[in-house]
N, C-alpha and C positions, 0 to 999 in steps of 0.2 A: 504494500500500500504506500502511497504518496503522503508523507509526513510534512504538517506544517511548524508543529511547535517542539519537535523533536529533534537529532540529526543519528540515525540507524547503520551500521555498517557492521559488517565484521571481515576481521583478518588474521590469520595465524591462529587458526580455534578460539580467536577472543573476541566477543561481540562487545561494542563501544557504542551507549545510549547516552546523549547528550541533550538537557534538557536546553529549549534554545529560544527564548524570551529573551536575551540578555539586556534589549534595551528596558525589559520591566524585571531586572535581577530575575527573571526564569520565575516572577510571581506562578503559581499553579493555577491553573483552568482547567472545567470538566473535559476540555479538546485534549492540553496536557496529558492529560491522566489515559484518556481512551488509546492514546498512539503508546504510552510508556506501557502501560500494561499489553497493546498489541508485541510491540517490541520486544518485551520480556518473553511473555510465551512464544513467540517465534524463536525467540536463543533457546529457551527452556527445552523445545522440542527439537533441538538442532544437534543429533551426535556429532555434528560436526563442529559443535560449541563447546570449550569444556572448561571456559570464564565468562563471566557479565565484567564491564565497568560501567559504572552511574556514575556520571558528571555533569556541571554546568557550563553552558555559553558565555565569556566574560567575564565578569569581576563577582557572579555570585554564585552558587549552586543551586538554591531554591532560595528567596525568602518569605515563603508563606501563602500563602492565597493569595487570589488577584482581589485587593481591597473594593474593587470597585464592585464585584460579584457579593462579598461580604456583606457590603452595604445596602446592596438589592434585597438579597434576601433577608437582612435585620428592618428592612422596611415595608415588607410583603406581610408583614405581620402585626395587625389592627390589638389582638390582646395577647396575653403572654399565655402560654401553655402550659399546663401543671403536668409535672413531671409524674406518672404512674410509675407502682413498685405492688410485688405481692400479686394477690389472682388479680388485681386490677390492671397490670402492667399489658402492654400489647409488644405485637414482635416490634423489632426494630424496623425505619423506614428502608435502613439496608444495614448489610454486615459489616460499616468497616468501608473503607476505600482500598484499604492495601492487604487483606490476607493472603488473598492467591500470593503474594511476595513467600509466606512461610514457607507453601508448597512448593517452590520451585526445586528444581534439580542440582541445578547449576549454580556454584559459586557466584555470590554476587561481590565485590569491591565498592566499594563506594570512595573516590576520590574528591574529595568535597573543600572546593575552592572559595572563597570567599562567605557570603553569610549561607547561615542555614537556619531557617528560624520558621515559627507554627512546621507545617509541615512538611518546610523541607530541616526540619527537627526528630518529625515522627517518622517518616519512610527511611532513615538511615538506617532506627532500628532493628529494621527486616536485617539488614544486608550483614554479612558473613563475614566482612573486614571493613575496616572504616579508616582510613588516612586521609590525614586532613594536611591540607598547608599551611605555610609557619601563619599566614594572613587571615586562614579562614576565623569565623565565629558564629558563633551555635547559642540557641536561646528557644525554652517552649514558648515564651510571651503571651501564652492566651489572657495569663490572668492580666496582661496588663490590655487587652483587648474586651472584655469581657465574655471571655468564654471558659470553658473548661477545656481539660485536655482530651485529644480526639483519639482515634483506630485503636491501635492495641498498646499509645502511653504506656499508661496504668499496668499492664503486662510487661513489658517487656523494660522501660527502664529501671524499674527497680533491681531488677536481676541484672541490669549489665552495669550498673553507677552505684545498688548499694539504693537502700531507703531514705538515710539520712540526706545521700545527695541529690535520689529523686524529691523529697518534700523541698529542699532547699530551691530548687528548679523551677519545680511547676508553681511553688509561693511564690518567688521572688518574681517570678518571670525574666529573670536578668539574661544580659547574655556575657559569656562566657570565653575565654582567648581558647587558641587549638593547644595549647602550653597547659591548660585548664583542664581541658577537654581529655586531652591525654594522662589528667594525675589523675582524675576520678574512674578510667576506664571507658570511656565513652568512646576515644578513638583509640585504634591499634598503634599508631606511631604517627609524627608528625616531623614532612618532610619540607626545605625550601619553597618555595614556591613557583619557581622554573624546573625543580624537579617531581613536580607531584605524578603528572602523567607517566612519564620515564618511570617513578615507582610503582606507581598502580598496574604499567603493562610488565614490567618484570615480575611481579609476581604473579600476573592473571597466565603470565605463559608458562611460568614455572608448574601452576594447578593444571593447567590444559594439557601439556606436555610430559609431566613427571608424575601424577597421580592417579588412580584409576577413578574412573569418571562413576562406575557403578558402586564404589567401597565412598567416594562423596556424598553421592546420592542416599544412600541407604542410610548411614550416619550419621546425614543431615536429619532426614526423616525420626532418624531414633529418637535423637539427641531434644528435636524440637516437643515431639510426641510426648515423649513421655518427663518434662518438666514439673508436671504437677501429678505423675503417676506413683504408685507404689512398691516397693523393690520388687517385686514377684512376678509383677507385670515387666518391669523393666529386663530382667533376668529372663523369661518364659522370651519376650521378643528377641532378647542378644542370642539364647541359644537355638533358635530357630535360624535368623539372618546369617551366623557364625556357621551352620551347619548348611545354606543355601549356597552363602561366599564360596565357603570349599567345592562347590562343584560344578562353578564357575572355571573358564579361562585364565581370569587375570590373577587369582592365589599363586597357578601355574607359574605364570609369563613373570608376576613379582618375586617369587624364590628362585627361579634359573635365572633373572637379569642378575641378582644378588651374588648369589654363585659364579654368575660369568664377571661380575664389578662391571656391570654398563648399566645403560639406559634402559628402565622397562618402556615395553611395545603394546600398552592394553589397549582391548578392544573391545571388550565389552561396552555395549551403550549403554547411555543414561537413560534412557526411555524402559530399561528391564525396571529400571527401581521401582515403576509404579506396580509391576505383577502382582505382590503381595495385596495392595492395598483394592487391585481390581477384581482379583480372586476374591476378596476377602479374607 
């Protein structure tokens, strides 16, 4: 498909999503969203992809919604809605904007350049690595917006920054240097600013090229699943996957590369990882 606020490519097993607003800092729009999510699952399903990189156009990476949409829909509305809980509660108007992110197969990187803030705050969380530039800065801000925190916040920061530093976050609404960003756990490491790309494609080819695309995938899957699971469960799926792995190609292909001291040659695709979960 023909992308307007995107820029889509891939090269050397590494697919490169570029969000590309950059004269409105890559502000997020519902267009946004429908081309990055097209994007994604087209790498997702690409054994010929075996990294994402997420970046922005210009001086920012995302910073938040496009305010002017904000303000549409804060004024579509004549009285205020009373928030239901208990058997009064109804489904939600949707799940989320980003969970298909969890499900994915495919390593994501996130290379996150200048600001990141509302939700280009919340969609980092999805991603699998996070390197930021020495310039970027990272902020939830809703409170300072009036809103609360959106998709899966509330999941997912506390577990990668730690409680105290999520409440510190989502109250203050402040934002935060990549120097910051990196004590509390929030980015994996933080590189110059002329080298961020350069860092994010050396490791997406190092994943693409030197690991097995199907022992990601499944590990991914474990790892994310069972967060809030109980050892029995945990254990019952690892000696299942453990006992599938083995009878797999790549266990092969990763003990005789080891053996031989080279390069493993796997082949296995990413698209087996769903079997389990389509079987049931």
């Amino acid at each position: 498909m023909a992308y307007s606020e995107i820029i889509y490519n891939k090269e050397d097993r590494v697919a490169t999503i570029t969000l590309n607003r950059p004269q409105f800092y890559n502000a997020w729009t519902p267009t946004m969203n429908r081309e990055m999510r097209e994007a994604l699952l087209d790498a997702d399903n690409d054994n010929d992809v075996g990294a994402i990189i997420f970046t922005g156009a210009g001086k920012a990476f995302c910073s938040g919604a496009d305010m002017s949409l904000v303000s549409r829909r804060a004024s579509s509305s004549d009285e205020p809605a009373k928030p239901r809980t208990g058997a009064a509660a109804k489904p939600p108007r949707r799940p989320g904007l980003l969970p298909y992110l969890r499900g994915l197969r495919t390593p994501v990187i996130g290379a996150i350049n200048g600001v990141a803030a509302g939700i280009g705050f919340t969609m980092p969380l999805y991603f699998d690595f996070r390197i930021a530039a020495q310039s970027a800065r990272f902020g939830s801000i809703f409170s300072r917006r009036g809103l609360t925190i959106e998709d899966a916040t509330a999941y997912f920061l506390p577990r990668i920054v730690g409680l105290a530093n999520a409440l510190d976050l989502i109250i203050t609404g402040r934002m935060l240097s990549a120097e910051e960003a990196l004590k509390i756990g929030y980015v994996r490491e933080v590189v110059p600013d002329d080298q961020l790309m350069a860092r994010a494609r050396e490791l997406a080819r190092d994943l693409a090229h030197n690991c097995s695309a199907i022992s990601i995938a499944q590990s991914k899957r474990m790892l994310l699943e069972h967060l809030s699971s109980d050892l029995d469960s945990v254990l019952r799926d690892a000696d299942e996957m453990t006992n599938w792995m083995y009878s797999l190609a790549d266990i092969k292909e990763g003990a005789k590369a080891f053996a031989e001291k080279r390069a493993p040659r796997f082949s296995v695709p990413k698209t087996l990882a769903y079997k389990k979960n389509q079987d049931g």
